[in-house]
C-alpha positions as CSV (number, residue, x, y, z in Angstrom):
1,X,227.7,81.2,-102.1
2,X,224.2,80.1,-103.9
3,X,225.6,82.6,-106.5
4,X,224.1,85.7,-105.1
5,X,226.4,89.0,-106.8
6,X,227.3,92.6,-106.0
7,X,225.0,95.5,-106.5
8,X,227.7,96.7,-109.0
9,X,228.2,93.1,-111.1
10,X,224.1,92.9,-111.2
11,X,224.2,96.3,-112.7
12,X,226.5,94.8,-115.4
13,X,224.3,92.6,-116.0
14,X,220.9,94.5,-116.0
15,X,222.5,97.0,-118.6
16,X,222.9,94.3,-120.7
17,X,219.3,93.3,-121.3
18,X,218.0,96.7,-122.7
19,X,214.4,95.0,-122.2
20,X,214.9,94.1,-118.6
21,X,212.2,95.9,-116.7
22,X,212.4,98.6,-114.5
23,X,211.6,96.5,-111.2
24,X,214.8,94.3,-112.2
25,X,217.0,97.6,-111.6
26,X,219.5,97.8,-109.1
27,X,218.5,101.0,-108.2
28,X,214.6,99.8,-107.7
29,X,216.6,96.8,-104.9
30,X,217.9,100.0,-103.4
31,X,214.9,102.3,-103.3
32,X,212.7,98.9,-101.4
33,X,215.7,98.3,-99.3
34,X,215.0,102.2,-98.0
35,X,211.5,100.8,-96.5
36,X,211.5,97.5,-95.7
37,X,212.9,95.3,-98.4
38,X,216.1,93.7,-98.7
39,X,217.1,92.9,-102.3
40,X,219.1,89.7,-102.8
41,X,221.0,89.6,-106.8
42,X,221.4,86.3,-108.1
43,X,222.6,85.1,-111.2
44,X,223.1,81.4,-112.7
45,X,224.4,81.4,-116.5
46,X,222.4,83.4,-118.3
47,X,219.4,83.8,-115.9
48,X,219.2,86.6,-113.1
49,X,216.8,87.7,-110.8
50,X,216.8,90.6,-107.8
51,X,214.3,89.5,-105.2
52,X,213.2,91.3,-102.7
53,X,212.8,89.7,-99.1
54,X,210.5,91.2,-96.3
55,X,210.8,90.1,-93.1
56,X,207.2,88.8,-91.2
57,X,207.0,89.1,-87.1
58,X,207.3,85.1,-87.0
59,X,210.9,85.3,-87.6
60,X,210.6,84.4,-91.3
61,X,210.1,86.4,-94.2
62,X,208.6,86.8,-97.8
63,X,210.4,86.9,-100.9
64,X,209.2,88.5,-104.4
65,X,210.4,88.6,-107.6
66,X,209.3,91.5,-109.3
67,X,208.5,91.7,-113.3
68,X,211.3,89.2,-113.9
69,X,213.5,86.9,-113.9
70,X,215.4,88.2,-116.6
71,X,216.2,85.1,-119.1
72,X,215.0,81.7,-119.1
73,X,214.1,79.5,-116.0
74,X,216.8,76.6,-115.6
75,X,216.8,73.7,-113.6
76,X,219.7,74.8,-112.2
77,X,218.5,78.5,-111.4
78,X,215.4,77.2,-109.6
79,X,217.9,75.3,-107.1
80,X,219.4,78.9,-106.7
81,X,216.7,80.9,-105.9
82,X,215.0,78.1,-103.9
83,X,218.6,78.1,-101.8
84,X,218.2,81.8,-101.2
85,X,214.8,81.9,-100.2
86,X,215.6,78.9,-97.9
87,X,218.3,80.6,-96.4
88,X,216.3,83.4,-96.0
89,X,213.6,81.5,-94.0
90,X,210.7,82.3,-96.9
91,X,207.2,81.3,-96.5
92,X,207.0,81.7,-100.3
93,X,208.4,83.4,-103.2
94,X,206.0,85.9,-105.3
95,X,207.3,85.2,-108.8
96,X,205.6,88.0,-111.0
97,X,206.8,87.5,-114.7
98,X,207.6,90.4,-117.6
99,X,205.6,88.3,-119.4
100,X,202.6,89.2,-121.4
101,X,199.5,87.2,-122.4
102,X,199.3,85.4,-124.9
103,X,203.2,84.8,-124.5
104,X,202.7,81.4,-122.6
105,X,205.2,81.4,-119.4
106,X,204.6,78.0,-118.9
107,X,207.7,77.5,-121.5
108,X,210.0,79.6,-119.2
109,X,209.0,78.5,-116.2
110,X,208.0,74.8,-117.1
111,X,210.1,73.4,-114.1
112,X,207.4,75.4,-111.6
113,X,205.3,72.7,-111.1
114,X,204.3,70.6,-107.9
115,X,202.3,71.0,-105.0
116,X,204.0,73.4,-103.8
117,X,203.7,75.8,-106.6
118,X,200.2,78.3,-107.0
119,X,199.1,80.7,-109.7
120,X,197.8,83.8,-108.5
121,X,197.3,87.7,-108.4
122,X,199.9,89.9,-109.0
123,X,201.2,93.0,-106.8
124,X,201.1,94.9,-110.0
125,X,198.8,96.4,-112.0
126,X,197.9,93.3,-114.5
127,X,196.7,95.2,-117.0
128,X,198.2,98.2,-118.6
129,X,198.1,100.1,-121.7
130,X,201.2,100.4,-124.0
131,X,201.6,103.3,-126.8
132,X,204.5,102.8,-129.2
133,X,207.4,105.3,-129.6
134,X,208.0,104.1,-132.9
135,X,208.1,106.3,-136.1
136,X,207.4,110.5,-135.5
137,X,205.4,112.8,-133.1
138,X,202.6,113.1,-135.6
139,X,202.4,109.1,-135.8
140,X,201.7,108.8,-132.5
141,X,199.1,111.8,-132.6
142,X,197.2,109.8,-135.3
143,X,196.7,106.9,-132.4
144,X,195.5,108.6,-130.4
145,X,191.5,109.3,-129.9
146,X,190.1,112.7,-131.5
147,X,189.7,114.1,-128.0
148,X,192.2,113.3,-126.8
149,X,194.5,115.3,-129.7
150,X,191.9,118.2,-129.2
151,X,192.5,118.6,-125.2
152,X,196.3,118.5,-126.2
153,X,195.8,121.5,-128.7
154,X,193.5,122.7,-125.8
155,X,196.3,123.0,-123.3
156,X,198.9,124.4,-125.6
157,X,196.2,127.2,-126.8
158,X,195.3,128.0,-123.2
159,X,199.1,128.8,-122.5
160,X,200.1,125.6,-120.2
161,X,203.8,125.1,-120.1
162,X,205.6,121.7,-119.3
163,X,208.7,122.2,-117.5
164,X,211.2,119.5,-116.2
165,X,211.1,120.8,-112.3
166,X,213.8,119.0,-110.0
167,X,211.9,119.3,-106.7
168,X,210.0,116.3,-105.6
169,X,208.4,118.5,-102.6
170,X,205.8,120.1,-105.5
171,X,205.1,116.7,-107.2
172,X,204.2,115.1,-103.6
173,X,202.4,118.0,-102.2
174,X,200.2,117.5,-105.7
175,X,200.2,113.5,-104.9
176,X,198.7,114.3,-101.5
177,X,196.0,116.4,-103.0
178,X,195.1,113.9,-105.7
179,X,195.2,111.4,-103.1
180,X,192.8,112.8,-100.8
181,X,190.4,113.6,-103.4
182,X,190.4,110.5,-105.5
183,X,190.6,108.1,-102.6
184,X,193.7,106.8,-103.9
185,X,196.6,105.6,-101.6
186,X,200.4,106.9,-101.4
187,X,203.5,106.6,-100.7
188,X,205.5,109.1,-98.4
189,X,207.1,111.9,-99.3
190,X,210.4,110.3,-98.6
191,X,209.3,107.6,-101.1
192,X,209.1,110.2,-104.1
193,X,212.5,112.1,-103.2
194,X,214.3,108.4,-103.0
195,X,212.9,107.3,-106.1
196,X,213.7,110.3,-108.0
197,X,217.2,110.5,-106.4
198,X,218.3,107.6,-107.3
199,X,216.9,107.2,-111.2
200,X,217.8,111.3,-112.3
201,X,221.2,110.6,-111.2
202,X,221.3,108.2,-114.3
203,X,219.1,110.2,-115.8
204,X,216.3,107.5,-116.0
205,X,213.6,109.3,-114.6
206,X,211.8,113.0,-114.2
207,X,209.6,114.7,-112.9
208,X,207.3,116.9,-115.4
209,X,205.3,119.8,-114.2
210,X,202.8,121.3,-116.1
211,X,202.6,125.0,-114.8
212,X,199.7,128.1,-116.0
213,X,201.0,131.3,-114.8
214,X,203.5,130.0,-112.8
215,X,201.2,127.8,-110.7
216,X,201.7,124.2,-110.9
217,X,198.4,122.0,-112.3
218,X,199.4,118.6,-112.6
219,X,202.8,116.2,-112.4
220,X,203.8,113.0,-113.5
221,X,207.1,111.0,-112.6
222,X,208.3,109.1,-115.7
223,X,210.9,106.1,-115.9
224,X,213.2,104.6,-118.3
225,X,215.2,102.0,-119.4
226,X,217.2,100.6,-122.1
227,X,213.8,100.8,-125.3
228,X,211.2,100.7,-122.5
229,X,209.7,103.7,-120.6
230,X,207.1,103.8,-117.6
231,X,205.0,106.6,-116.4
232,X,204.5,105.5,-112.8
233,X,203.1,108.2,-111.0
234,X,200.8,111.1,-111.6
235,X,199.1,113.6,-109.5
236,X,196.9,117.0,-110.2
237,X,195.4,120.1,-108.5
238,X,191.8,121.3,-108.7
239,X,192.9,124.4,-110.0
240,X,192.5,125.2,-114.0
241,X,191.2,121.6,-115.0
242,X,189.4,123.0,-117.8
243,X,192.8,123.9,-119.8
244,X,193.4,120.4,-119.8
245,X,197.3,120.7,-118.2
246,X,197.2,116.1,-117.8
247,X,197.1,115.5,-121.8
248,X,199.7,117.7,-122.4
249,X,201.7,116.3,-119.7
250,X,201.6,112.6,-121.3
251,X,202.9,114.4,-124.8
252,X,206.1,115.2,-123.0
253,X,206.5,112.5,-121.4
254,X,206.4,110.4,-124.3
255,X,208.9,112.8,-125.9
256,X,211.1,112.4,-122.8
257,X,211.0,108.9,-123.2
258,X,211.6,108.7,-127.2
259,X,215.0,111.4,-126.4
260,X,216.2,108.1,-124.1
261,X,215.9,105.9,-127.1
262,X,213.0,104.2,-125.8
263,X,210.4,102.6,-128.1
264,X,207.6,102.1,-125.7
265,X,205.6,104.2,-122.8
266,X,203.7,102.0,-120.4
267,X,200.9,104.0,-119.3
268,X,200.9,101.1,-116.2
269,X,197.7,100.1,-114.8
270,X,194.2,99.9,-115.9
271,X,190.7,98.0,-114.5
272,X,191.7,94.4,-115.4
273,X,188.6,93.4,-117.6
274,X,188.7,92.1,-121.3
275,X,188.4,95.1,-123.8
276,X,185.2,94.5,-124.8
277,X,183.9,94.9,-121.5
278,X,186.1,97.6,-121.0
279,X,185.1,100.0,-124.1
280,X,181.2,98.8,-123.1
281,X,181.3,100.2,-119.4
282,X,183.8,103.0,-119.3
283,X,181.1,105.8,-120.0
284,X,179.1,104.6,-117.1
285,X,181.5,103.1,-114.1
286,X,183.3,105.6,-111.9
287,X,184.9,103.5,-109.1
288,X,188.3,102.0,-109.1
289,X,190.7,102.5,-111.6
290,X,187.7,103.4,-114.5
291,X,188.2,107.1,-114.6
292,X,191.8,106.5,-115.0
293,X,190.8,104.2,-118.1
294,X,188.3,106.3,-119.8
295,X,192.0,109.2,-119.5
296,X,194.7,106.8,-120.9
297,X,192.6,105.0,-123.3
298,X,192.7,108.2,-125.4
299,X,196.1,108.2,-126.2
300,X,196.2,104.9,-128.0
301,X,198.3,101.8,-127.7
302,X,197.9,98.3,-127.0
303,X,196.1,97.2,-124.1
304,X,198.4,94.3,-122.5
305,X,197.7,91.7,-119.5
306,X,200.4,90.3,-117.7
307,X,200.6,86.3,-117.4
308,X,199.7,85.4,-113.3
309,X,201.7,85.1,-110.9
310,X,203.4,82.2,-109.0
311,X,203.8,81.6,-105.3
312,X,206.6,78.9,-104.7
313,X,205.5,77.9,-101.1
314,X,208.2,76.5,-98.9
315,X,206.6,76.7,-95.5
316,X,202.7,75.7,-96.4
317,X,201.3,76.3,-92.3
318,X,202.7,79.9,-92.5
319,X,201.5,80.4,-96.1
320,X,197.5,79.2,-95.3
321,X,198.3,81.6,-92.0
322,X,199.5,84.6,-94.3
323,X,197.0,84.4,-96.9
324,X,194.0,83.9,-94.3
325,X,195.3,87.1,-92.5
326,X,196.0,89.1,-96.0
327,X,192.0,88.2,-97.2
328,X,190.5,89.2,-93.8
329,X,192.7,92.5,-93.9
330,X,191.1,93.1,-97.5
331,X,187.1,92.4,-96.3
């Protein structure tokens, strides 16, 4: 019915696109379905998508449609996914494409036109930065800004060791503390250990912890699949700052990722302003996501934009209410 698959047929599937993103991963239906979500798998020829349905106090629910689909938009797959999301009483459907500017989605998604179809934000981070994986360690050390190189060498002359740790309880204790001090917000603790669970058992994901003396300094939580690597989450200590533990950390994690045959390490989310104005205000800004710029810009790569997104609206009296109710919650 409306072609919706098995968790295990939609892996078979996923693991055949090696580009597919990591949002499109059965395992990512299963870690949302632990809080909250349900994830729904469809597929129509050669077009899938796992959307993820929320239910909303009114009886109804929202659907979204993380970083995919994965393959072209049909005709015929529209009618699927507008079925499920019918059936699943959807205001709308959040359709956030792996597509990156100045790829045009219009050509996938052509057929998303109407009065009933909206461009807008995205959940996730638009902008990002991506470093290529591509060619030896001291290639990707050449990318990357002088500094930057220098507080690696710092680290590794000031006798900071990156281990592989396998307990999420130290990476989310150093999430809290990173949290609190940057005023940035987190998930729970049984957010990390579910996430962690359920990618190292396929061995797509680790924790890195970058340790002086036994102590830990700083963590990140890296992801990958098929040529494509994330580094989602990163926290740090106050403690030893000056020996520079968080550039050494990205080294191995790019390593991590290049020994899972990836080619590319998305340093995921950056201020979402044009590069110009970027490399003209980074010195001077300090709010938001800028301090997290002025780190990741050092280590090279591509700075990338995600197209927009596109909210298919099936009930429009619920979606004016919902987005009325999700600005005032924002003021």
């Amino acid at each position: 019915m409306m072609n919706i698959i098995s968790r295990s047929d939609w892996d078979q599937f996923y693991q055949s696109h090696p580009e597919a993103h990591l949002l499109q991963s059965g395992q990512w239906g299963e870690l949302k379905s632990a809080f909250g979500w349900e994830a729904v798998r469809v597929i129509d020829g050669d077009t899938g998508a796992q959307i993820l349905f929320r239910k909303l106090l009114i009886g109804s629910s929202i659907g979204y449609l993380p970083k995919g689909p994965i393959g072209k938009i049909t005709e015929s797959f529209l009618q699927v996914i507008n079925q499920v999301c019918k059936a699943h009483n959807a205001v709308f459907l959040k359709i956030e494409p792996d597509v990156f500017e100045p790829d045009d989605f219009s050509s996938n998604g052509s057929l998303l036109n109407g009065d009933n179809v909206y461009r807008t934000a995205t959940i996730q981070p638009q902008r990002t930065i991506v470093l290529s994986l591509a060619g030896d360690e001291k290639a990707w050390l050449d990318n990357m800004k002088q500094k930057t190189r220098y507080n690696i060498r710092v680290a590794e002359r000031k006798n900071v060791v990156v281990r592989e740790t396998h307990d999420p309880d130290i990476f989310y204790d150093m999430v809290m503390r990173t949290g609190e001090r940057d005023g940035f917000g987190v998930h729970t603790r049984s957010y990390y250990e579910k996430a962690y669970q359920l990618f190292s058992e396929t061995g797509q994901c680790t924790i890195l912890t970058a340790f002086y003396a036994d102590m830990p300094l700083a963590g990140i939580m890296v992801f990958a699949n098929g040529r494509r690597s994330w580094y989602f989450y990163g926290a740090s200590t106050e403690h030893e700052r000056n020996r520079m533990p968080a550039y050494l950390l990205q080294l191995e994690g790019m390593r991590w990722a290049a020994s899972k045959g990836c080619l590319t390490y998305d340093l995921w989310g950056v201020p979402d302003y044009p590069e110009d104005r970027l490399e003209s205000d980074f010195l001077d800004r300090h709010d938001g996501l800028w301090g997290v710029y002025r780190f990741k810009r050092g280590f090279g790569g591509e700075l990338r934009r995600s197209v927009d997104a596109v909210d298919i609206v099936y009930r429009p009296f619920l979606y004016k209410l919902y987005k009325m109710i999700k600005n005032r919650g924002a003021e």
